[in-house]
VEXGU-427283 format. One line per field, with one value per residue (C-alpha): residue number from 1; z, y, x. Coordinates in nm, 3 decimals. Layout:
N
resi = NUM ... .
w = Z ... .
v = Y ... .
u = X ... .
This chain:
591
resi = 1 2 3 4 5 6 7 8 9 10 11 12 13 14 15 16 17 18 19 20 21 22 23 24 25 26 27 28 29 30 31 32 33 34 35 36 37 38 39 40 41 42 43 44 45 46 47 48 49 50 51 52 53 54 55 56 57 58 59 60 61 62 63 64 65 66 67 68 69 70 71 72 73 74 75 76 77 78 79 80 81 82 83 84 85 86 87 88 89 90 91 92 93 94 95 96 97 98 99 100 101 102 103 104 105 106 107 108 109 110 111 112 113 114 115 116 117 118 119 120 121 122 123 124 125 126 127 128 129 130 131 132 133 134 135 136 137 138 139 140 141 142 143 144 145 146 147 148 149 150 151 152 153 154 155 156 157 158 159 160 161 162 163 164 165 166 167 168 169 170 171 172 173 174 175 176 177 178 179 180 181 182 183 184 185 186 187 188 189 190 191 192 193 194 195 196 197 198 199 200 201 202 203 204 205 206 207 208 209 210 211 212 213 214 215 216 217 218 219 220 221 222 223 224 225 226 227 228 229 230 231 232 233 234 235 236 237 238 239 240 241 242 243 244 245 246 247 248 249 250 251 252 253 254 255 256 257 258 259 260 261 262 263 264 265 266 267 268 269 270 271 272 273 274 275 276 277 278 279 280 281 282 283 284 285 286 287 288 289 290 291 292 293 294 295 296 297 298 299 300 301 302 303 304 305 306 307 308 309 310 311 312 313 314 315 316 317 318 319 320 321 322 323 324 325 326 327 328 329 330 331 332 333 334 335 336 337 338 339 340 341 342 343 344 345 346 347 348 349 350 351 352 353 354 355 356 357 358 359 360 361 362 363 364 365 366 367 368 369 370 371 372 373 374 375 376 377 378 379 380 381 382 383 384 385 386 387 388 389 390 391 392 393 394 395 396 397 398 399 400 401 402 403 404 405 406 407 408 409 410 411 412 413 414 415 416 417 418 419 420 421 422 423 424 425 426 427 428 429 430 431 432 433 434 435 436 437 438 439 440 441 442 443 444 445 446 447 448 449 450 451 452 453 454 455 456 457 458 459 460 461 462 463 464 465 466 467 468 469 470 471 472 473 474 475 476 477 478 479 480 481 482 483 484 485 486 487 488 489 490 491 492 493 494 495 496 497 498 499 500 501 502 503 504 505 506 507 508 509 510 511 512 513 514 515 516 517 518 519 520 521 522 523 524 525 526 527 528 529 530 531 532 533 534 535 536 537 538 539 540 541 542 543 544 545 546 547 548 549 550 551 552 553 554 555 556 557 558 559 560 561 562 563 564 565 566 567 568 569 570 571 572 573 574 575 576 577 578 579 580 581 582 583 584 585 586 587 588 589 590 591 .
w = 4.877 4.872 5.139 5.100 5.238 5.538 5.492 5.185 5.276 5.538 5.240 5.052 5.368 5.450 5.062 4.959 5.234 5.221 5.564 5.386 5.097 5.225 5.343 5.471 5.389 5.574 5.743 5.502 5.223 5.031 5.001 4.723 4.754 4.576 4.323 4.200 3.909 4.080 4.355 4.281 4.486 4.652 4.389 4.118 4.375 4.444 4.069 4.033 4.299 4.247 3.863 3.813 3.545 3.619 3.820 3.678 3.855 3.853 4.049 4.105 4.179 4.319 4.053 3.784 3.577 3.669 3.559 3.380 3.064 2.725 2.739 3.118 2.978 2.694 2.952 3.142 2.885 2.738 3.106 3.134 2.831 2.910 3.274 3.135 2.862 3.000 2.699 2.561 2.410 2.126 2.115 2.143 1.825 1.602 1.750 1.632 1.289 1.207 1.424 1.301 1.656 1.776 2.193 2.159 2.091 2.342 2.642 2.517 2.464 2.813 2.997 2.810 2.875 3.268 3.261 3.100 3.388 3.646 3.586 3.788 4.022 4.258 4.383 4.018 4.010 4.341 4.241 3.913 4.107 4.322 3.972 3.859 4.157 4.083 3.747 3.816 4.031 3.755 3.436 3.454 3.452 3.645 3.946 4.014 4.260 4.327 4.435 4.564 4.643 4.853 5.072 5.339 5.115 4.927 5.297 5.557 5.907 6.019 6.360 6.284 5.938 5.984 5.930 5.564 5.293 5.051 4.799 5.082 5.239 4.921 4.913 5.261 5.200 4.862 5.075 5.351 5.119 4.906 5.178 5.416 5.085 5.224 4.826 4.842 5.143 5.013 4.678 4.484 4.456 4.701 4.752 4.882 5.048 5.068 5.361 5.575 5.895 5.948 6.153 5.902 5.667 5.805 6.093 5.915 5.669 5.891 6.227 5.991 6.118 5.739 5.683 5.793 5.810 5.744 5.837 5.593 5.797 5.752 5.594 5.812 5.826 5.518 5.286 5.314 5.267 4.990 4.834 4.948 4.734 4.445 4.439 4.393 4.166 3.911 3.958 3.765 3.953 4.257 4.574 4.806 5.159 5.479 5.514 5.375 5.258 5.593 5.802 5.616 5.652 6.014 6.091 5.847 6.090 6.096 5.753 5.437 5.135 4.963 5.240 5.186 4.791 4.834 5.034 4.832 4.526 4.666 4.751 4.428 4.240 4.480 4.477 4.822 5.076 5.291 5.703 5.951 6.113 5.792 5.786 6.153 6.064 5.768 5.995 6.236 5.979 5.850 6.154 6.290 5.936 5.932 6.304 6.352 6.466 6.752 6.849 6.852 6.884 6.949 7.215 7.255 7.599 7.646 8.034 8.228 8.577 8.641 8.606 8.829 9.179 9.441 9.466 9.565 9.659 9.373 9.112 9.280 9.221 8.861 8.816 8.992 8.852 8.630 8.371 8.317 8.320 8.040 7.862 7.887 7.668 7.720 8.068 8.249 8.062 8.238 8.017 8.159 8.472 8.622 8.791 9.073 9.202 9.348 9.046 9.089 9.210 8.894 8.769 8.383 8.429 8.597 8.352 8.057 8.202 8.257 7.865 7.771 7.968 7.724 7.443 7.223 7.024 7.279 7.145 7.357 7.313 7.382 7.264 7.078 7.092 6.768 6.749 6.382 6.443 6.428 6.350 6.702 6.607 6.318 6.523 6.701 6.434 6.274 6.605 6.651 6.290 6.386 6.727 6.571 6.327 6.553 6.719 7.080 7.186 7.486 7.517 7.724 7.807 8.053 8.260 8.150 8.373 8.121 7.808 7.849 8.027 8.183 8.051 8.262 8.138 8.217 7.961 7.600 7.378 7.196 7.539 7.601 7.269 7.341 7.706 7.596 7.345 7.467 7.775 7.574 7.372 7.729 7.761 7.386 7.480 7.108 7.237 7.574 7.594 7.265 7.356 7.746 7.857 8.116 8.245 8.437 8.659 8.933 8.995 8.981 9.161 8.796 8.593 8.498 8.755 8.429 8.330 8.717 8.739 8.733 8.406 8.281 8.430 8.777 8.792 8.833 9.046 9.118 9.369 9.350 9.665 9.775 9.865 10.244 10.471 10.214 9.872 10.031 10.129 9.758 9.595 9.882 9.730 9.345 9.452 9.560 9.290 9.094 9.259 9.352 9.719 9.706 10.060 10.315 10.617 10.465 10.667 10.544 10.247 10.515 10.781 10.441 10.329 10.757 10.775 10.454 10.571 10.844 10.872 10.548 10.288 10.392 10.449 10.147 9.885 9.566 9.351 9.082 9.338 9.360 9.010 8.986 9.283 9.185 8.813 9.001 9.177 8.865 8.690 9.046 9.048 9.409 9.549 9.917 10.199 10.301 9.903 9.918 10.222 10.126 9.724 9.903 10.171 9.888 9.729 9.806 9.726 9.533 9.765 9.603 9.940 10.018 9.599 9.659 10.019 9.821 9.501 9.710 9.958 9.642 9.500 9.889 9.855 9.484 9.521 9.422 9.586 9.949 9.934 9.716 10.032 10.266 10.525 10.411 10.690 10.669 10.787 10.759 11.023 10.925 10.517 10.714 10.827 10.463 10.394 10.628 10.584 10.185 10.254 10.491 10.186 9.946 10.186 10.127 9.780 9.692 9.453 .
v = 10.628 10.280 10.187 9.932 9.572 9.514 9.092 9.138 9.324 9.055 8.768 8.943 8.952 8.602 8.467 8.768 8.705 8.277 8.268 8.031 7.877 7.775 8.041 7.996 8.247 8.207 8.449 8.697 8.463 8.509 8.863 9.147 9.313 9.620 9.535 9.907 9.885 9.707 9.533 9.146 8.784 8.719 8.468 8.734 9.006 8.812 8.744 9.081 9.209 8.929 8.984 9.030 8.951 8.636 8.490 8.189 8.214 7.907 7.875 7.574 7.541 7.255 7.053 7.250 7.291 7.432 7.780 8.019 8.224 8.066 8.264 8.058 7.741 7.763 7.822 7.521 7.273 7.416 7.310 6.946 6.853 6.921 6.841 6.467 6.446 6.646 6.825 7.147 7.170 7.356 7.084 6.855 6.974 6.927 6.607 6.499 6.562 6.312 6.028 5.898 5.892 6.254 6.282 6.669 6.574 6.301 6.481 6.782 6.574 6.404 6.778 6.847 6.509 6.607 6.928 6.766 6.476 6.679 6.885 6.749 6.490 6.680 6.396 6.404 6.789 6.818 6.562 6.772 7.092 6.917 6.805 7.136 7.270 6.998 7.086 7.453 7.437 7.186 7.349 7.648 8.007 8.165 8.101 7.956 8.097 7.829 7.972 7.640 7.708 7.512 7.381 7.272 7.053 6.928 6.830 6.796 6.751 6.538 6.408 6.092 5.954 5.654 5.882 5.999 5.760 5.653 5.973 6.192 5.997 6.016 6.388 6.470 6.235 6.417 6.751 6.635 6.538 6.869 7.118 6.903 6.905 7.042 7.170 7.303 7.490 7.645 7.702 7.991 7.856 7.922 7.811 7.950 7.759 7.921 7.837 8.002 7.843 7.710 7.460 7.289 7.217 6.850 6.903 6.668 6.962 7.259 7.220 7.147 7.445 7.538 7.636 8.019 8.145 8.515 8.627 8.800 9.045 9.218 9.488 9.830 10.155 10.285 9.999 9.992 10.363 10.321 10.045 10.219 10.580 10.338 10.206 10.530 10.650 10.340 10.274 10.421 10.478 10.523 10.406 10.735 10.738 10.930 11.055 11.076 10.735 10.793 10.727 10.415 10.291 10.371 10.155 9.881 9.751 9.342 9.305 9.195 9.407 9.132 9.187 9.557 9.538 9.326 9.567 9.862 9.706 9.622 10.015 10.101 9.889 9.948 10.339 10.395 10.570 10.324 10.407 10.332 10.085 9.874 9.882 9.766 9.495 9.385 9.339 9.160 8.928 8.889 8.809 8.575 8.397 8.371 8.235 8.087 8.126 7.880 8.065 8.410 8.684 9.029 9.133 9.451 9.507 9.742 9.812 10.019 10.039 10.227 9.959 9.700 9.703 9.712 9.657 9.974 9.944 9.740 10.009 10.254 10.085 10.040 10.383 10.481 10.230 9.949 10.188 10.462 10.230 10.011 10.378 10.449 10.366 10.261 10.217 10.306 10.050 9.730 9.417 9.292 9.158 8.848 8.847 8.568 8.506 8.192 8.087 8.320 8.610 8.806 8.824 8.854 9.132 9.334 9.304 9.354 9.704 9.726 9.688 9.870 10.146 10.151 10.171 9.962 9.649 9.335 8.982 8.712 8.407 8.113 7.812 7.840 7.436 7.264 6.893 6.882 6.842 7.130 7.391 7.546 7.644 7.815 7.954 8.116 8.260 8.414 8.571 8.691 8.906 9.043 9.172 9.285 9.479 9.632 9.960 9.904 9.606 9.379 9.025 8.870 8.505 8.371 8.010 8.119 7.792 7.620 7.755 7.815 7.471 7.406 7.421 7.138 6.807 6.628 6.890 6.734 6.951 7.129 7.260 7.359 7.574 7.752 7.870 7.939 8.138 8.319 8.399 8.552 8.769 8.870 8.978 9.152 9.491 9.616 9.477 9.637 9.897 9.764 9.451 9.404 9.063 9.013 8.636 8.539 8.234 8.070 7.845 8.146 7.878 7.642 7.940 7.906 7.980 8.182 8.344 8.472 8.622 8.994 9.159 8.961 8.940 8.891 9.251 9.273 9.008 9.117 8.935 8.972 8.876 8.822 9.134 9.201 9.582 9.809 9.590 9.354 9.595 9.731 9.440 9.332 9.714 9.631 9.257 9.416 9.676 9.335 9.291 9.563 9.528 9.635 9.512 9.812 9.626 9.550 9.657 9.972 9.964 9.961 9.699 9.426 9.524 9.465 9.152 8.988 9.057 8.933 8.668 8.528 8.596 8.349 8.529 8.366 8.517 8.588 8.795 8.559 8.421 8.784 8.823 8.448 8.541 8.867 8.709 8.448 8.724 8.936 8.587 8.500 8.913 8.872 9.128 9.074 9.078 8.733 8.587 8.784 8.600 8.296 8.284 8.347 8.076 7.806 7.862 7.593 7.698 7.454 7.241 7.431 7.628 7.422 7.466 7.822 7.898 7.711 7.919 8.251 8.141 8.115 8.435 8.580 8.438 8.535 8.897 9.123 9.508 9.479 9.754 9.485 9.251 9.284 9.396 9.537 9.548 9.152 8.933 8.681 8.500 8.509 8.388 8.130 8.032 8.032 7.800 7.529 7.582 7.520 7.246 7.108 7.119 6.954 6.671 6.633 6.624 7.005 7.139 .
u = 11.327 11.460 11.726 11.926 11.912 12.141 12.097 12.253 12.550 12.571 12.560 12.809 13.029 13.049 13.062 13.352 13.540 13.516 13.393 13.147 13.038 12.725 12.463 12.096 11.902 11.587 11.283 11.092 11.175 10.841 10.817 10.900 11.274 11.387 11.648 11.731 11.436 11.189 11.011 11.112 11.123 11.407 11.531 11.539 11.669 11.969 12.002 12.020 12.226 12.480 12.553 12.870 13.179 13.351 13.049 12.795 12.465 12.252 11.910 11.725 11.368 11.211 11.045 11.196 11.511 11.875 11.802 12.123 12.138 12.228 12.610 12.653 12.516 12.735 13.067 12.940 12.925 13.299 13.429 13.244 13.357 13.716 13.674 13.560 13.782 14.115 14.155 14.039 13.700 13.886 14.144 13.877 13.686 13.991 14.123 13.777 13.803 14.079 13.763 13.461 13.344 13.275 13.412 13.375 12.951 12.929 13.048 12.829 12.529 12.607 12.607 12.273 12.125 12.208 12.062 11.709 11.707 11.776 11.401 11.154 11.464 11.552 11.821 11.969 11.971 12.173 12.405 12.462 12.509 12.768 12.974 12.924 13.114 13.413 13.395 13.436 13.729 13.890 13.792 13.642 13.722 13.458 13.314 12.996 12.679 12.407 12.084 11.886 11.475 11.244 11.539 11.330 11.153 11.432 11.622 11.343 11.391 11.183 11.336 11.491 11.625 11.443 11.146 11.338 11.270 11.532 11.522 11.554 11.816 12.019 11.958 12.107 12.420 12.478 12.484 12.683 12.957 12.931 12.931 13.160 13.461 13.749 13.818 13.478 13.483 13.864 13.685 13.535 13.174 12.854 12.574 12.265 11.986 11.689 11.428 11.196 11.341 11.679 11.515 11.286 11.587 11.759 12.015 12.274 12.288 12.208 12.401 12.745 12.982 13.075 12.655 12.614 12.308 12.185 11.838 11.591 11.362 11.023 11.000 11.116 10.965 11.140 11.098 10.735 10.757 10.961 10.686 10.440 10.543 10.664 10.313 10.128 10.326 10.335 9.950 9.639 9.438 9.598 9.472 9.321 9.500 9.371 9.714 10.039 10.251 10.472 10.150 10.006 10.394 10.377 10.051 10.176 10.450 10.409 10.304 10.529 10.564 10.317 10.007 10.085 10.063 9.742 9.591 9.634 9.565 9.215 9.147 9.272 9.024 8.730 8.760 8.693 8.983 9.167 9.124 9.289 9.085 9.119 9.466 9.509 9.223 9.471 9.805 9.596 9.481 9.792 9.994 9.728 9.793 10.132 10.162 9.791 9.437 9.549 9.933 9.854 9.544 9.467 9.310 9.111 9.026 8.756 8.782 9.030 9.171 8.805 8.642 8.832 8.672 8.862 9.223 9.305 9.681 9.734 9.581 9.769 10.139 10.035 9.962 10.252 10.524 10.436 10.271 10.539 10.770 10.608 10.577 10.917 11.225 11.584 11.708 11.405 11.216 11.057 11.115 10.806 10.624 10.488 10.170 10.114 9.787 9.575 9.267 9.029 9.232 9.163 9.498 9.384 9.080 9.338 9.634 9.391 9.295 9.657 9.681 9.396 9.558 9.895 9.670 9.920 9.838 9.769 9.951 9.806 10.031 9.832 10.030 10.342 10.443 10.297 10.245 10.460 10.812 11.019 10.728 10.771 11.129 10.934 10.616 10.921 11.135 10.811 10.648 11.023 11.015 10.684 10.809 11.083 10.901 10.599 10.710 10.589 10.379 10.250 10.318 9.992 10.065 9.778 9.945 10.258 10.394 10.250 10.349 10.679 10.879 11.188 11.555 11.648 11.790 11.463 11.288 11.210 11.482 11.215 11.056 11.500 11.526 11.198 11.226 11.589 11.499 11.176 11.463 11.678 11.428 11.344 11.703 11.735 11.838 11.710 11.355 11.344 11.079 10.942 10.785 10.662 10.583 10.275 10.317 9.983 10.031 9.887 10.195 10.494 10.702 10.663 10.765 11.166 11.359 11.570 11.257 11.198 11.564 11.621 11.621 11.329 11.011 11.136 11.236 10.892 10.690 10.320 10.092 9.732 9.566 9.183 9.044 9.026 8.918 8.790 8.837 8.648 8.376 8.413 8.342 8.026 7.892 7.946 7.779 7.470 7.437 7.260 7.024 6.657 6.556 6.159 6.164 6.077 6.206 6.545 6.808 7.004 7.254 7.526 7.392 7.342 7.730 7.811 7.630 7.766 8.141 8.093 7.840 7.760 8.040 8.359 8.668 8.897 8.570 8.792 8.731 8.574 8.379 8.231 8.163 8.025 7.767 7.690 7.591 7.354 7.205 7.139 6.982 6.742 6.658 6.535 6.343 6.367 6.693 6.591 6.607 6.923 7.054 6.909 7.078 7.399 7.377 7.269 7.650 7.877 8.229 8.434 8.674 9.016 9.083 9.415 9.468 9.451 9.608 9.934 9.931 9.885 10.190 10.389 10.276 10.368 10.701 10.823 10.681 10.986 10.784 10.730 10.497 10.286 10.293 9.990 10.268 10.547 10.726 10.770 11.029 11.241 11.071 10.703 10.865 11.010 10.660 10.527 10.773 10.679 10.322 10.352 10.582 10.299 10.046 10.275 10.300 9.945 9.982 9.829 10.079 .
C-alpha cells in the first residue's frame, strides 16, 4: 500500500496549467518519497514522476554540476549552438566544411565549457540555467524542467541586502530578472526551488506574485504504513514488532519516513522487539530535534485532578465541561482555553492534571521567537507539520502574554506574522479537536485581544482564584499533614485548622504560598503547636499583593463562565467597580 502524493498532484496543477513557472516546494523536503519502485529523496522522486517525452529535466545541486542524461545534454548543446549562431546545427556542420575555422565546434565547446564552470559557481550556474530557458524558447524543441536544491542557501534572506555580499547580490538580481520575464512566465519552462521554508529563501525572490508555493507534508498514516510493510518485506532480517505494521504506523505520527527507517533498522540489527515505549521515546526525540531542546518539550505529568487540593468548584467544571469537550470531535470540540490567574494561583499544577487527565501527548511551547532572522517563520512552519501530523494533542504554553505579541502596528513584523499565524491555526477548522491550546497567564488582559475572541481560546476563559471557605480549609489540612505534633497539649486537629484561618494565615494565602510553607514546615519538622505557630509567624510574604489584587481583577473581568466567578450572579455594577479599582492600581504604576 502506497498512496499517492497529494503535493504532487498540486505541482503538476499549477506547472500543466501555466499558473506558474516558478514553484517552491518547501516542508518535508529531506525525507524518502515513494516513486512507484522505491522509497527515494525528493530530488529523484520528482525526477521520476516528471519523466516524460518532450520534457528536459535538469537538477542543480549546490556546489555541484547541472545534472541531465547524456541524450538531454546532447539536445541542449544542438539548440545553443543554433540559438548563438541562428542556423541549424546540421546546417552548421556543413557550412563548416567549405571553413578552416570550425563555428559548429566553438559554440559546442562554449556550451560544454559553461556546463564545467558552472560546478562548484553557483552565480555562473544560475546565470546558465536562465540562458538555457532563452535558449529553449528560441531553439529548442522540448521543454525544459529545472529542479534547483539548497535554494535557501543559494538566495538567503537575511533581512536587509546590505547584509548580502556581492555574490549573493548577483544571485538574487539574476532571479528577479528570470522569474519576473514576461516571455518566461508565458513560456513552457519551470522551475522548481526547493527549500525547507519559504521564508528562509530572499523575499526579492519569494514574495514575487509569479513564485507559487506548494507544501511537502509529513508523512500520513498510510505512507508510513506503506514504508513501514515495504520495509519488512525487503529486509533480512526483519525487525520483530509488538503488533501489526498498522500499530507501529499509528504511534509513529510526527516522525519522517527517514527517523522511521532509522529506527527500524536499529531493531533489525540489534535483534530485540521494538515496544512501544521506544517508539514514543523516538518521536519525542525526533520532534524536539527538528524544532529544539529550547522551542518545544514533552511533558509527562504524573498527577491528576486527585491530587490538586482544593479547588473544588473549579475541578468540578473541568470534569463537567472543559474535559469532554477537549475529548470530543467536530462541532462540540473546544479549540482551547485560557487560564487567568494572579502568580501563585496555581494555574500550571492544575492544567497539568488537566492534561494528565486526557492522557494524550503534552507539547509545552516555551519560546518559539529565535534570535536568527527568519528562523521563527521556520520554528513555525515545522511545529505546524508536526501538529498536523499527530492525531490528537495539547498545546501547553505557560506566560502565554509573553510568547505570543501583538498584531498591532507598534509590534516588530516578525512578532505580526507569528500571533497572526498561531491565530489562525487557532481558527483551522481541520485542527479543531486535534490540537487544544492551554494559554497560562497572569496578565490575560496582555494576551491578543484576537487570540481572546470567541472561537479561539476566549471561548473558554478560566479564572483561578485564591482559595477561600472550604479550599481554604483544604489546603490549611494538606499544610499540616507535614508536619508530627508529639505535643499532648496541642489543641485538636480542628481548633489548629480554626486558628490558622483565622488568626495566623492572611486572607490573600495562595496557593503556592501553601505549598512554599508547608515545604518549610516539612524541612524545620517541628514537633510542638507553638514551633508550628511560631515557623508560620516568621514568614514574611513578598510585597506583590497590589501585583496580584491587579492580575486577579483582570482574570475577574475576562472570565467567559459565570458559574467560574466567585458570584455568579454578578453585575454590571460591581464589574464596573473592578474597573475603577484596576484603573486606581495602574495609576500607581502596578501593571
Amino acid at each position: 500500500m502506497n498512496p499517492n502524493h497529494e503535493f504532487f498532484s498540486e505541482l503538476a496543477r499549477l506547472l500543466n496549467s501555466g499558473q506558474s513557472r516558478s514553484v517552491v516546494l518547501s516542508g518535508n523536503i529531506y525525507d524518502l518519497l515513494w516513486d512507484g519502485a522505491s522509497y527515494v529523496p525528493l530530488n529523484s522522486f520528482l525526477f521520476q514522476k516528471t519523466k516524460t517525452s518532450g520534457l528536459i529535466q535538469l537538477v542543480y545541486e549546490l556546489n555541484g554540476p547541472i545534472r541531465a542524461d547524456e541524450a538531454s545534454l546532447s539536445k541542449l548543446r544542438g539548440a545553443w549552438v543554433e540559438w548563438k549562431s541562428g542556423v541549424d546545427a546540421n546546417l552548421l556542420a556543413l557550412q563548416d566544411l567549405q571553413q578552416k575555422g570550425s563555428k559548429l565546434e566553438f559554440f559546442q565547446a562554449e556550451f560544454d565549457r559553461h556546463m564545467r564552470d558552472a560546478t562548484g559557481n553557483p552565480t555562473l550556474a544560475l546565470e546558465l540555467l536562465r540562458q538555457l530557458t532563452i535558449c529553449s524558447r528560441a531553439s529548442l524543441r522540448e521543454n525544459l524542467l529545472i529542479i534547483i536544491e539548497a535554494a535557501d542557501m543559494l538566495l538567503p534572506e537575511a533581512g536587509s541586502l546590505a547584509s548580502l555580499n556581492d555574490r549573493q547580490l548577483h544571485r538574487i538580481s539574476i532571479v528577479h530578472d528570470w522569474f519576473g520575464d514576461p516571455e518566461f512566465a508565458e513560456g513552457a519552462d519551470s522551475v522548481c526551488l526547493l527549500a525547507e521554508s519559504r521564508s528562509l529563501i530572499h523575499s526579492r525572490i519569494s514574495r514575487m506574485p509569479q513564485v507559487l508555493s506548494v507544501d511537502v507534508p509529513a508523512p500520513s498514516l498510510e505512507h508510513r504504513e506503506g514504508y513501514v510493510r515495504h520495509f519488512l518485506d525487503n529486509n533480512t532480517p526483519a525487525p520483530k514488532l509488538w503488533s501489526k505494521p498498522r500499530a507501529l504506523a499509528e504511534c509513529t505520527a510526527g516522525l519522517s519516513l527517514q527517523a522511521l527507517r532509522q529506527m527500524l533498522a536499529g531493531a533489525a540489527y540489534s535483534g530485540d522487539p521494538l515496544t512501544v515505549a521506544q517508539v514514543f521515546d523516538k518521536v519525542e526525540e525526533y520532534i524536539r530535534t527538528q524544532l529544539g531542546d529550547d522551542v518545544v518539550e514533552f511533558k509527562k505529568p504524573s498527577h491528576t485532578l486527585k491530587d490538586v487540593i482544593g479547588f473544588s468548584d473549579l475541578k468540578e467544571f473541568l470534569d463537567r465541561e472543559l474535559i469532554p469537550r477537549f475529548k470530543a470531535k467536530g462541532a462540540k470540540a473546544l479549540p482551547g482555553a485560557a487560564v487567568a490567574g494572579a502568580i501563585g494561583s496555581g494555574k500550571t499544577f492544575i492544567f497539568e492534571a488537566v492534561a494528565a487527565e486526557l492522557d494524550l501527548p503534552v507539547l509545552v511551547l516555551k519560546n518559539i521567537r529565535s534570535q536568527w532572522f527568519g528562523q521563527t517563520d521556520v520554528i513555525f512552519e515545522r511545529l505546524k507539520r508536526v501538529l498536523d501530523a499527530l492525531d490528537k494533542v495539547v498545546i501547553f504554553v505557560d506566560e502565554a502574554d509573553t510568547q505570543f505579541g501583538s498584531v498591532d502596528a507598534n509590534a516588530h513584523e516578525t512578532e505580526r506574522r507569528l500571533t497572526g499565524k498561531i491565530q489562525a491555526m487557532m481558527s483551522d477548522r481541520q485542527l479543531r479537536g486535534r490540537v487544544l491550546w492551554l494559554l497560562m497567564t497572569a496578565r490575560i488582559h496582555l494576551l491578543s485581544p484576537d487570540i481572546r475572541r470567541p472561537g479561539r481560546v476566549g471561548d473558554l476563559i478560566i479564572p483561578v482564584l485564591d482559595p477561600v471557605g472550604e479550599d481554604r480549609l483544604a489546603f490549611i489540612r494538606w499544610l499540616l499533614t507535614a508536619v508530627e505534633i508529639e505535643d499532648e497539649e496541642a489543641p485538636s486537629e480542628e481548633n489548629q485548622i480554626t486558628e490558622l484561618d483565622l488568626s495566623v494565615l492572611a486572607s490573600d494565602y495562595s496557593a503556592a504560598a501553601f505549598a512554599s510553607l508547608r515545604s518549610l514546615l516539612a524541612a524545620l519538622e517541628p514537633k510542638t503547636w507553638e514551633e508550628v505557630r511560631a515557623a508560620i509567624h516568621d514568614q514574611i510574604p513578598p510585597e506583590i499583593g497590589a501585583t496580584r489584587e491587579y492580575q486577579t481583577l483582570q482574570a475577574l473581568l475576562n472570565c467567559t463562565r459565570r458559574s467560574l466567578l466567585p458570584d455568579p450572579d454578578v453585575n454590571e455594577e460591581v464589574r464596573e467597580d473592578w474597573r475603577k479599582r484596576i484603573q486606581e492600581l495602574e495609576l500607581q504604576g502596578i501593571r
